[in-house]
Structure formats: structure tokens, C-alpha cells
C-alpha positions as CSV (number, residue, x, y, z in Angstrom):
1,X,-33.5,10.2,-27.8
2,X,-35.7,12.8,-26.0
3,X,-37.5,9.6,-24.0
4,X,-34.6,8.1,-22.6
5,X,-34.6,10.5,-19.4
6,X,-37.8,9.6,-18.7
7,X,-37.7,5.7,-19.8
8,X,-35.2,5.5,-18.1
9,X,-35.8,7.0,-14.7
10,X,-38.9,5.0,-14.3
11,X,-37.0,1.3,-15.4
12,X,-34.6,2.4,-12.5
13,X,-37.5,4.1,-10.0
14,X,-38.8,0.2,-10.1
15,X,-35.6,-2.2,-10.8
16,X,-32.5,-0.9,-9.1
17,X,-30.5,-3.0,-7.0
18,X,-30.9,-2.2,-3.5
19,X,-27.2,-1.7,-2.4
20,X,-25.4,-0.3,0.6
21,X,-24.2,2.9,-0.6
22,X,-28.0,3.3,-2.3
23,X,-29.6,3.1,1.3
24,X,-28.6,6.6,2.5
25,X,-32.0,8.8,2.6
26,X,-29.7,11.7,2.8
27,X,-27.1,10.4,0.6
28,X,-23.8,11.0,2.7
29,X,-21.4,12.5,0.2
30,X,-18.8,10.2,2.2
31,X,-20.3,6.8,1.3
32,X,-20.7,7.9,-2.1
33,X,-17.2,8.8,-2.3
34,X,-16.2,5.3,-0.9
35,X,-18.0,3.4,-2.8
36,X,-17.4,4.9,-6.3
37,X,-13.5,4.4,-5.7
38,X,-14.5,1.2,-5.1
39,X,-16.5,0.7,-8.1
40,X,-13.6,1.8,-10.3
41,X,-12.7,-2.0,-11.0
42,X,-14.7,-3.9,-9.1
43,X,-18.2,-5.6,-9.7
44,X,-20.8,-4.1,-7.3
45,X,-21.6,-7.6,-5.7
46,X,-17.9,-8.4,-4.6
47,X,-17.3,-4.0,-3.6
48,X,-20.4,-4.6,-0.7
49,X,-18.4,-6.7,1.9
50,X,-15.6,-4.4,1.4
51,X,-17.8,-1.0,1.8
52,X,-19.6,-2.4,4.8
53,X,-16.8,-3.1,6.4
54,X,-14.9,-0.2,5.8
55,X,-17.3,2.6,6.8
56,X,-18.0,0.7,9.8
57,X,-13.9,1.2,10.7
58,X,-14.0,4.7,8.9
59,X,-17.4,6.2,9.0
60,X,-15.9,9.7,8.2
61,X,-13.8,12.1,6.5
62,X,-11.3,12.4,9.7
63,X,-10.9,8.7,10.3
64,X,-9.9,8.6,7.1
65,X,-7.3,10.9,7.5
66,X,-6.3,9.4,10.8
67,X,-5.6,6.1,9.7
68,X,-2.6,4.2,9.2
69,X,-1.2,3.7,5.8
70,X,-0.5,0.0,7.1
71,X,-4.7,-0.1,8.6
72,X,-5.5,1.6,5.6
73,X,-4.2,-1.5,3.0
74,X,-5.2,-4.3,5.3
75,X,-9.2,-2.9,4.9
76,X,-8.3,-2.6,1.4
77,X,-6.8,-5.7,1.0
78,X,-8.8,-8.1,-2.1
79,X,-9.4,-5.2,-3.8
80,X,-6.6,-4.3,-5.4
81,X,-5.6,-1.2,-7.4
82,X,-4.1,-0.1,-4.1
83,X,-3.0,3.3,-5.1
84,X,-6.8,3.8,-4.7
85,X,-6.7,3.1,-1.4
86,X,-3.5,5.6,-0.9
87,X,-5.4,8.5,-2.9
88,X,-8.3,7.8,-0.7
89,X,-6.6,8.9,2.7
90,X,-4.2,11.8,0.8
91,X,-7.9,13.0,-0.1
92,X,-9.1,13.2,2.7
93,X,-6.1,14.6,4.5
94,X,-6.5,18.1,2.4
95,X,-10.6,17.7,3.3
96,X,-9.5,17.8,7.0
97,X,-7.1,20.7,6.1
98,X,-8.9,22.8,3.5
99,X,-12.7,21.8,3.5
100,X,-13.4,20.4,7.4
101,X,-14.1,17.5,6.8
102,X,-16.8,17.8,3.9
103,X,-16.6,17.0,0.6
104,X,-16.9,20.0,-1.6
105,X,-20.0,20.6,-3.6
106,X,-18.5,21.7,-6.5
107,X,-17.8,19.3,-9.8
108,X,-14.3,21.4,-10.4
109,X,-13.4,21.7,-6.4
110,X,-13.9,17.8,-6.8
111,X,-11.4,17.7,-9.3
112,X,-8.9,18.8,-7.6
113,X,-9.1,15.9,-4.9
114,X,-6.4,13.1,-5.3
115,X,-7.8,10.0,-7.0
116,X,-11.1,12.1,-8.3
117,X,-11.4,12.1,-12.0
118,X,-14.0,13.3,-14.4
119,X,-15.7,10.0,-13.6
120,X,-16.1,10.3,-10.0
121,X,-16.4,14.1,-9.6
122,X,-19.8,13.7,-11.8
123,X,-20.8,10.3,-9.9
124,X,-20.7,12.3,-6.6
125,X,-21.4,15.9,-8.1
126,X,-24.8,14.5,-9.1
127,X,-26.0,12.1,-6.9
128,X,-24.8,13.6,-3.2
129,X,-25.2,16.8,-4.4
130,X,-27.8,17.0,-7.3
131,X,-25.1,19.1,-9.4
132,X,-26.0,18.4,-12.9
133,X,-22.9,16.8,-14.3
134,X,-22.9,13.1,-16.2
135,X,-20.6,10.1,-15.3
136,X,-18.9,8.4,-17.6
137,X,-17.9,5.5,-17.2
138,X,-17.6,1.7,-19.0
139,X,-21.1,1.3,-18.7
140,X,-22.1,4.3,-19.8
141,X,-19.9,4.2,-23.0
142,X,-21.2,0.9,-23.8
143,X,-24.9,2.0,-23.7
144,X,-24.5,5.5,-25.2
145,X,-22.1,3.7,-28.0
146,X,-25.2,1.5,-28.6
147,X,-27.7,3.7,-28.7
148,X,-25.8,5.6,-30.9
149,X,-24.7,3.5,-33.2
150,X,-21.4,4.9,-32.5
151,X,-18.5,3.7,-34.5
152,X,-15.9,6.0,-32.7
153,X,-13.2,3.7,-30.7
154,X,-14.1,4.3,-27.3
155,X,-10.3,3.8,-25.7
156,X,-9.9,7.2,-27.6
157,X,-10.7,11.0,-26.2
158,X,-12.6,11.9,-28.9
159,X,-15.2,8.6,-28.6
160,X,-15.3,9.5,-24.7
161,X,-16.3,13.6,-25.6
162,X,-18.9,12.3,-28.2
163,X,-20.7,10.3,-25.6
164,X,-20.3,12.8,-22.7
165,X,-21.9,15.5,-25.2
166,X,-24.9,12.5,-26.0
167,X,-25.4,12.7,-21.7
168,X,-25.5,16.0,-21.3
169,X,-27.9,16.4,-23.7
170,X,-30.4,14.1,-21.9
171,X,-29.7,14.3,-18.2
172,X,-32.2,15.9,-16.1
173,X,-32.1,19.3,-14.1
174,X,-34.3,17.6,-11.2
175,X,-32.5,13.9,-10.9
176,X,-28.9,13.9,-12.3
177,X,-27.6,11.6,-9.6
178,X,-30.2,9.1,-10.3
179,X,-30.1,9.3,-13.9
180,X,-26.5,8.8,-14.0
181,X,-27.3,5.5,-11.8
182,X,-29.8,4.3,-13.9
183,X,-27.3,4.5,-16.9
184,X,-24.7,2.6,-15.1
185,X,-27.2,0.4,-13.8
186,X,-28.7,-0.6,-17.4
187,X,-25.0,-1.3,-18.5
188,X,-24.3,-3.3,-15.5
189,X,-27.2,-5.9,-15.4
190,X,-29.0,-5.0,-19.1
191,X,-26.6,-4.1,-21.6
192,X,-23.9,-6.6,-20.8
193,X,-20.2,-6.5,-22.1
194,X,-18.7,-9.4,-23.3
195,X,-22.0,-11.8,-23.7
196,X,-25.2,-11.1,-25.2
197,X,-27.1,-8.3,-24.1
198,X,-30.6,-8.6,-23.0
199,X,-32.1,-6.4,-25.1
200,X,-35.8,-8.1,-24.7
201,X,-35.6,-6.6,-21.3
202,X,-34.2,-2.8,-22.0
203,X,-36.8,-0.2,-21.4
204,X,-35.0,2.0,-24.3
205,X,-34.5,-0.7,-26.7
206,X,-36.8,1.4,-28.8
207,X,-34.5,4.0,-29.1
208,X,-31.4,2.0,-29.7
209,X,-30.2,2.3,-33.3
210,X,-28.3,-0.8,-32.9
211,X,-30.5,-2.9,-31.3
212,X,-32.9,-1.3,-34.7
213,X,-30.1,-2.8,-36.5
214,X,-29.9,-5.9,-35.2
215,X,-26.2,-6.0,-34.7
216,X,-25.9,-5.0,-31.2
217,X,-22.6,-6.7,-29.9
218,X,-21.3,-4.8,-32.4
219,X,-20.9,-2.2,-30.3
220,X,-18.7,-0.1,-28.8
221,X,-16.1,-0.2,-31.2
222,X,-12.8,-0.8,-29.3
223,X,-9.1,-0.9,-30.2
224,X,-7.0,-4.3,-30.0
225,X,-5.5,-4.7,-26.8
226,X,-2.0,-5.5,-26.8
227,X,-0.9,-8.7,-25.4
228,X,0.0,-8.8,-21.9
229,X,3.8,-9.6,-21.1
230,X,4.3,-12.6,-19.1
231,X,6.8,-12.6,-16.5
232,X,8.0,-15.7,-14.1
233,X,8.8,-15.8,-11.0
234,X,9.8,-17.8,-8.1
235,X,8.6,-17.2,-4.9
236,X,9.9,-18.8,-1.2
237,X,7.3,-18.8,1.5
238,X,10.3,-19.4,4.2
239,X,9.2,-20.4,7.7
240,X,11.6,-20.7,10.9
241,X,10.7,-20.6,14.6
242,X,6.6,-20.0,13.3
243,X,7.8,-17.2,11.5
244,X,7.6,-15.7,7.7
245,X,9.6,-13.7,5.7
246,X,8.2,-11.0,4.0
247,X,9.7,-8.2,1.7
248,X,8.4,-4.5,1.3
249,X,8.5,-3.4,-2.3
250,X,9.6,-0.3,-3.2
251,X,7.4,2.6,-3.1
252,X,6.8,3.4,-6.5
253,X,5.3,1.6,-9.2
254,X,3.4,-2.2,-9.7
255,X,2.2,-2.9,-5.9
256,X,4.0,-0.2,-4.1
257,X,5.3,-0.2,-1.0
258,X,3.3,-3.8,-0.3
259,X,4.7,-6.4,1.4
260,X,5.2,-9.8,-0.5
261,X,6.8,-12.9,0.0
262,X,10.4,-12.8,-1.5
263,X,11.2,-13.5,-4.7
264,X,13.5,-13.7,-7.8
265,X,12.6,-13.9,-11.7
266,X,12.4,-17.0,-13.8
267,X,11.7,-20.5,-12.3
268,X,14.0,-22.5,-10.7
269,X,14.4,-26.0,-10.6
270,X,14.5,-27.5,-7.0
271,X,18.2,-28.5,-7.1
272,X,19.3,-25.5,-7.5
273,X,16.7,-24.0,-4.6
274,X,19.3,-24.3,-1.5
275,X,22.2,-22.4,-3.8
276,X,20.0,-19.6,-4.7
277,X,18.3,-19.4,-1.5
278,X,22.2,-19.5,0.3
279,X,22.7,-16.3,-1.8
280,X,20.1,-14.8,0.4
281,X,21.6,-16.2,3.2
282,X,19.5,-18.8,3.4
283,X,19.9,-22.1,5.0
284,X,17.3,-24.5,3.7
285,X,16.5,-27.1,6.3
286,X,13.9,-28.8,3.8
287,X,11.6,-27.9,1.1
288,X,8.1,-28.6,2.4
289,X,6.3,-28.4,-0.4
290,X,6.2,-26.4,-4.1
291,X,2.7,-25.0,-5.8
292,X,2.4,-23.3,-9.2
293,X,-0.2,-20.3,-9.1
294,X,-0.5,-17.2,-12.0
295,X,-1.9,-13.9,-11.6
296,X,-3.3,-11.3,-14.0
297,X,-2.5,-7.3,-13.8
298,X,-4.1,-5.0,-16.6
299,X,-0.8,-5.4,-18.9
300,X,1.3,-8.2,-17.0
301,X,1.0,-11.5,-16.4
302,X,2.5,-13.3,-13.6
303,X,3.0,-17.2,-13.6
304,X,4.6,-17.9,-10.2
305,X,6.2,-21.3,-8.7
306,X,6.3,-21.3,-4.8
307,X,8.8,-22.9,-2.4
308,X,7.3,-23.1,0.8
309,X,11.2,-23.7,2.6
310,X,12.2,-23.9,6.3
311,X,14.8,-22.2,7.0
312,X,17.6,-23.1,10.4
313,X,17.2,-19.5,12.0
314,X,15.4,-16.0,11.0
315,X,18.4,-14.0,9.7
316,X,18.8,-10.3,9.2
317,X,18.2,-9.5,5.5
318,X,17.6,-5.6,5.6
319,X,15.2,-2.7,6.6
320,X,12.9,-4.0,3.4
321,X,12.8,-7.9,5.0
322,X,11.1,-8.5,8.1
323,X,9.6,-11.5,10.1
324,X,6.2,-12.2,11.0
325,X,3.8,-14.4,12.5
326,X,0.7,-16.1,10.7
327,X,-1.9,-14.4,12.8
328,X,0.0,-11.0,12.5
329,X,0.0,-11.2,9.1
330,X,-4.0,-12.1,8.8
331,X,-4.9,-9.2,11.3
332,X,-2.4,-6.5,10.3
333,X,-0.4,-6.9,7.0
334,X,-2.1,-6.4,3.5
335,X,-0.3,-9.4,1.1
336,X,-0.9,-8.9,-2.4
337,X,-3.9,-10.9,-3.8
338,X,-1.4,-11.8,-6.9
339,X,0.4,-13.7,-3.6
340,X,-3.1,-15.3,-2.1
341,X,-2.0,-18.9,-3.2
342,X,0.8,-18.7,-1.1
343,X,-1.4,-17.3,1.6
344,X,-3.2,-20.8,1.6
345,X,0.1,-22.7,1.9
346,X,0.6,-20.6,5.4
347,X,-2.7,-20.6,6.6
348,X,-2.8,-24.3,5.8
349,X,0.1,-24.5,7.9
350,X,-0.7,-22.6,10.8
351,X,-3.9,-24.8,11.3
């Protein structure tokens, strides 16, 4: 392996995707903060709209800090994982206290940052601050695993210590940050998960035991999943007086503290909508219409069938309930993308 630093630097030097967070001649440690969260499980294509249009609304540390949690999830909103989102502003609320306003430049201060794990405190140790520290992440373990040969299961520690001892054996003293792009980078358009990688077009195929092999989707080895549990649910989209009701989960756990539209487990048939509804206190005028939609977390599955319902008269249901308008929900209130079928129904609606 001792031309992959090199092999590799120049592939990237000429192929690299020009993107956003890539632009910055003096590579803001901000942006690179930003956009890493957001890269944590989200493809690099869809994470641009989102970056772009969240530095422009908080180009810095303190506006960070500053914003509302409520703000805060509507920018997010799409993206998901929003506990990133959450760690993002607690962050920067201890940079505004402890650091003013700068990230620190220092791969264990980094750690110590909410949301920041090995992963991210290398990504932005090396590149905004040329610290020489790799950055694991899927990619990465699927190259190195190839490369390597490696049989070790890489959903286990000691796979994930056997390839970050392979990077620090190779990464540079003079480009850390952009070596650890370049590996992410190969992984990302090059060595593909889940489809054939394009091997012909690798600039360290050469050194690739399993590509030597022949066998290279072989690679990384990788437990069984377990099976995701499948949960139903009904869910009312209720409308009165050009208003929707929406309920705030609770603050810990799936989807915390997001608002939803309200709902109940296991799928009901539509006679028995205006008893269960009633419950709720509920009067159901009419049932508009009813749309089946599913949506897929890491280990649940939801299959969801909607009852968009109007109701006789907004009622009080609670401190967790409250009533909204359309547009304030589109300019203000993050909904759950598990939810954004539903969305259509009202925005369909409201047309």
C-alpha cells in the first residue's frame, strides 16, 4: 500500500466533485462542520440544497446558537435524523460559551462537542485544520475492507480499529483533509456499495487485493441485519374552519418532540372512524378522502392509512394538540417526512 497516498491524491487533485462545502479557499471550519452532519445519512447530491440554504440563514457559530429549536427543524426538515439537527445548536451553544464562537482545533477538544464523533472530529480535524487524523466512515470501510481483503465484520469494533490503523498508516503529514476526501470520495462514486464497483476506473485497483482476487463485492464482510418491525398506524389529517390538527410527540425517543398529524396504532376500517375519532372528541362531519402511504426508519417500518376527516369545530385536545393553518405549517412547522404523503393531501387541499 505505500502508493495509495499518492495515487490517490492525484485521482482526487483531477476528479473531485465540485461541491459547496469544497469551495471554501480557506476552508471555514463552520461549513465543514455543517456539512459533515449532514453527510452522516444523506447522499452528497440531495445534502447541497439543504447546506446552501442553511448557511445562508446561519452563516455562523452564533446564529446557530441563536436560533429557535422550532427555526432550527423547519431548515432541517427532509433530512431527517433530527436529533442531528438538535446536537447541532447544543454545539454550538458551548462554542459561544467556552470557545467564542470557533471551532476548536484540536481532534480530542472536538470530541467533546455534542453530536461529534470519531468520524466527524477527524473529517474536520483534517480538512479545516490540517490535523492529521483519518475519517472513518462507510466509505472508507468499504474501500480499506477491499483493499485489504479484510474478512473482519465491519458492524464490529475490532473491524472498524483494523481499518483505522490501515489509514493511519497511509495518510499524509502535508494533506490529511484532502486525503481523507479522496477516500470518501473513491467510495462514494468508485467503489460502490450495493452494485458493482467500477473497478476499471479506480486509480488503486492495482493495489486492491480483492479486485487481484477477482471477488470484489465480496467485500466488506457484514453481519445480517435483523428484520425491521413493522408497525401500523392510522393517521387523521382533520381539517375545520381551514385549520389542522397537529400533535407534539414527546421529547424523547423516535421523532422527538416533532409535530405530527395524530394518530393511533393498527388500521381501522372506515366504519368504525367516527367512533374512534368521537373518543378524541371528534365530530366527523365527512371523511374526504383515505390514502395508504409506508415509511422506513433504520429498524421500523411504518405502513400508515390516512383519513383526511372534517371535523364540526376545532376543539381543545391538550397542550400537546394544537391548530394550524396550511401556510403556517409550510413556513414554520417541521412535519415528519415519514408524514410527507399526508402533507400532499393538505397542500392539495389548500390549492
Amino acid at each position: 500500500m505505500d502508493n495509495i497516498t499518492e495515487l490517490l491524491l492525484k485521482w482526487y487533485d483531477k476528479n473531485r466533485r465540485e461541491l459547496p462545502w469544497r469551495i471554501d479557499v480557506d476552508k471555514n471550519p463552520y461549513h465543514i462542520w455543517i456539512s459533515e452532519i449532514m453527510l452522516q445519512q444523506t447522499r452528497a447530491e440531495t445534502a447541497i440544497e439543504y447546506y446552501t440554504r442553511f448557511i445562508k440563514e446561519l452563516p455562523d457559530v452564533k446564529a446557530l446558537a441563536d436560533v429557535s429549536d422550532e427555526r432550527l427543524l423547519k431548515l432541517w426538515e427532509g433530512l431527517g435524523y433530527y436529533s442531528r439537527a438538535r446536537n447541532l445548536k447544543k454545539a454550538a451553544i458551548q462554542l459561544v460559551c467556552n470557545y467564542d464562537c470557533m471551532l476548536p482545533a484540536s481532534y480530542k477538544d472536538l470530541l467533546t462537542l455534542p453530536g461529534i464523533g470519531s468520524y466527524t472530529a477527524g473529517a474536520i480535524a483534517s480538512i479545516a485544520f490540517n490535523i492529521r487524523a483519518p475519517a472513518i466512515d462507510g466509505n472508507v470501510l468499504r474501500v480499506m475492507s477491499r483493499v485489504s481483503a479484510s474478512d473482519r465484520d465491519i458492524s464490529k469494533s475490532p473491524a472498524v480499529n483494523y481499518i483505522h490503523g490501515l489509514v493511519c498508516a497511509v495518510i499524509p503529514e502535508n494533506r490529511p483533509g484532502d486525503f481523507n476526501q479522496a477516500l470518501m470520495e473513491l467510495g462514494a462514486v468508485i467503489c460502490l456499495p450495493n452494485t458493482e464497483p467500477r473497478c476499471g476506473d479506480c486509480p488503486i485497483a492495482g493495489l486492491c487485493r480483492a479486485f487481484i482476487q477477482g471477488n470484489p463485492k465480496k467485500y466488506p464482510v457484514r453481519s445480517v441485519k435483523k428484520p425491521r418491525k413493522i408497525e401500523e398506524k392510522s393517521v387523521f389529517i382533520i381539517e375545520s374552519d381551514g385549520k389542522y390538527l397537529l400533535h407534539q410527540r414527546p421529547m424523547t425517543g423516535l421523532l422527538a418532540g416533532m409535530w405530527e398529524f395524530p394518530n393511533v396504532p393498527g388500521i381501522l376500517i372506515e366504519e368504525n372512524l367516527p367512533e374512534t375519532l368521537f373518543k378524541y372528541g371528534v365530530r366527523v362531519k365527512r371523511l374526504v378522502c383515505q390514502k395508504s402511504a409506508k415509511h422506513i426508519f433504520t429498524h421500523i417500518e411504518w405502513r400508515m392509512t390516512g383519513f383526511f376527516v372534517k371535523a364540526d369545530s376545532m376543539f381543545d385536545c391538550g397542550t400537546d394538540y394544537k391548530w394550524t393553518s396550511y401556510h403556517e405549517i409550510e413556513q414554520n412547522i417541521s412535519i415528519p417526512s415519514a408524514f410527507s404523503a399526508f402533507m400532499e393531501i393538505i397542500r392539495g387541499a389548500s390549492e
